[in-house]
N, C-alpha and C positions, 0 to 999 in steps of 0.2 A: 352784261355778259355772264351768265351762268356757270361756273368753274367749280369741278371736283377733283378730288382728288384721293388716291388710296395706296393701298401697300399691295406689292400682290407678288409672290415668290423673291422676294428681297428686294424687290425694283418699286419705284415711286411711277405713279401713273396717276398724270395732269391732265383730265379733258376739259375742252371748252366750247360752249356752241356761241356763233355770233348771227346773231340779226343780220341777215340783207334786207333792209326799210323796204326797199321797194317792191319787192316778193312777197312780205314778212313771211320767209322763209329761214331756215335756219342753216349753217356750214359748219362740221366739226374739225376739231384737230388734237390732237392727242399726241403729248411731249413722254416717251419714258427714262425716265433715270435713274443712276448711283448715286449716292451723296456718299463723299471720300472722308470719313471719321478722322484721317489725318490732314488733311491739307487744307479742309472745309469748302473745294472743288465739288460742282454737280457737273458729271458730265450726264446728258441728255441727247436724244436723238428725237426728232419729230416726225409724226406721219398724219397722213387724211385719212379717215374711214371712207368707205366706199360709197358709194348711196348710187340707185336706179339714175339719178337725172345731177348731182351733183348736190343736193339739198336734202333736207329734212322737214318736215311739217311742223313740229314743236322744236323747244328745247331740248325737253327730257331724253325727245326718241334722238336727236342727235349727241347728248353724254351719253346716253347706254348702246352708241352703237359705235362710240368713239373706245369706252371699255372694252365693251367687247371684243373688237379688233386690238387693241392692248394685248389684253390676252392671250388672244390666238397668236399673237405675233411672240412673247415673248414663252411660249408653250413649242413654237415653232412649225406652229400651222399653217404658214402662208408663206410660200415657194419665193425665196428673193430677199426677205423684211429680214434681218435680225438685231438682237440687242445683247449680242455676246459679246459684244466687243467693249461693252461701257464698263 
């Protein structure tokens, strides 16, 4: 299972793409969080990037589209999603 991870306007953002064998198709998900300096508490929120049919062709393109929707989410590009509250 393929996992990154980066920094991105003070927030931690974890994607991950997993194998479904049977497709050999890929599924992403992408966790964003705080990490609390005093408590040593991550609080976290998770989401699915979107995809045409539910899936991804590779790995790569399912972390860079699991980022990307990170992003936009915590930028506040996407009507619904937010991560102001972590």
């Amino acid at each position: 299972m393929p996992v990154t991870e980066l920094e991105y306007e003070g927030l931690i953002i974890r994607a991950g793409a997993f194998e479904v064998i049977e497709i050999k198709r890929f599924i992403a998900s992408v966790g964003i969080g705080r990490a609390d300096s005093f408590s040593g508490e991550r609080k976290v929120k998770f989401f699915e990037p979107p995809s045409e049919d539910g899936f991804f062709d590779g790995a790569d393109e399912a972390l860079e589209a699991a980022i990307a929707f990170a992003r936009a989410i915590i930028d506040g590009e996407i009507p619904g999603l937010t991560v102001r509250d972590l």
